[in-house]
C-alpha positions as CSV (number, residue, x, y, z in Angstrom):
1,X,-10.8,-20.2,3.3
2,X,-9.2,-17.8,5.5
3,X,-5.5,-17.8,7.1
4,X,-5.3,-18.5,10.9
5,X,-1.4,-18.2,11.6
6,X,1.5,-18.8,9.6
7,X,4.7,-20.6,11.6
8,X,8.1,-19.8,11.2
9,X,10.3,-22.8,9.9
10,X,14.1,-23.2,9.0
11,X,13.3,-25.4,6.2
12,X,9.5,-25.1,5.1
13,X,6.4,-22.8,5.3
14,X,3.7,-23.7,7.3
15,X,0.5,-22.2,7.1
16,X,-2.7,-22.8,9.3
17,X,-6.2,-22.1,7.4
18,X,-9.7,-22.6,8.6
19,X,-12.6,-23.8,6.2
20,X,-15.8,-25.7,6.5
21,X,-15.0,-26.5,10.0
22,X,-11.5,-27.7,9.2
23,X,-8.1,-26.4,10.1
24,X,-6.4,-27.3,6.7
25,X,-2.1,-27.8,8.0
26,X,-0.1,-26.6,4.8
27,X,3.3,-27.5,4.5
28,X,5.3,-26.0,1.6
29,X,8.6,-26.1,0.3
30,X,9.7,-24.8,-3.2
31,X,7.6,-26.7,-5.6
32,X,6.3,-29.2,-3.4
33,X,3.6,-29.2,-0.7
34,X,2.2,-31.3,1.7
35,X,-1.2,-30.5,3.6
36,X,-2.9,-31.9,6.6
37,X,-6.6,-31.6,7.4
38,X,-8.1,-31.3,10.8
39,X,-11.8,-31.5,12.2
40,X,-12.2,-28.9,14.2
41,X,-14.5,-31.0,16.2
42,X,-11.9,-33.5,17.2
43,X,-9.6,-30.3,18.7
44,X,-10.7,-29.4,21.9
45,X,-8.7,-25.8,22.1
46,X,-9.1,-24.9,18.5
47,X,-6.0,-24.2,16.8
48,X,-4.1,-24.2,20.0
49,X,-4.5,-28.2,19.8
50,X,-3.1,-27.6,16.3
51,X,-0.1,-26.1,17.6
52,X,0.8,-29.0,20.0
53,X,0.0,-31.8,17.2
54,X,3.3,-29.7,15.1
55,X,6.0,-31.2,17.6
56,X,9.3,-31.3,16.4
57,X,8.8,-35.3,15.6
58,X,5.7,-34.6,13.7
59,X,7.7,-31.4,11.8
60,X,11.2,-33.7,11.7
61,X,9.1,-36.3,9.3
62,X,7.5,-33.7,7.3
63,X,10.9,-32.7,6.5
64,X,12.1,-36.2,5.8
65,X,8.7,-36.9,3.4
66,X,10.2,-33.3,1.2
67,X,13.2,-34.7,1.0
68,X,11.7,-38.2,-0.6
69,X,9.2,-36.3,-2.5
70,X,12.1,-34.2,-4.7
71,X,14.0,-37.1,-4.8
72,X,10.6,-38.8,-6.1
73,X,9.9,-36.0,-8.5
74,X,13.7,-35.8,-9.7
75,X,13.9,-39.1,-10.7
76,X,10.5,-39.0,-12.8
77,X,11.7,-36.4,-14.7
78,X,15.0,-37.8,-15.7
79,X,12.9,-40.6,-16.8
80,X,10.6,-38.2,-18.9
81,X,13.6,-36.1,-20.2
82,X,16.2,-38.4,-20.8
């Protein structure tokens, strides 16, 4: 797997890799993590088409889905712990 770009983000890190003819989209934020894999064959600029598929209304729910994701993982651990 090797790194293809990283993205700069106000609120997450994103990371672009390339493996077995896959872009693998990596989203990550503290603890948790979100990833998105790609064909390459269904791009037809390579990971320029990747680029245009991270709009800000793809990246806006990304960042909505972290939000329910701690608030997910928060309330399973209270559960655990207390």
């Amino acid at each position: 797997m090797r790194v293809v770009a990283e993205l700069p983000h106000p609120d997450f890190k994103i990371t672009i890799m390339s493996m077995n003819q896959k872009f693998i989209v990596k989203m990550e934020q503290g603890t948790l993590e979100q990833t998105y894999k790609v064909p390459e064959m269904d791009l037809t600029d390579g990971v320029n088409s990747v680029f245009e598929i991270l709009d800000e209304a793809f990246l806006s729910k990304v960042s909505a889905r972290f939000c329910e994701m701690g608030k997910d993982y928060q309330e399973a651990y209270y559960r655990y712990n207390y």
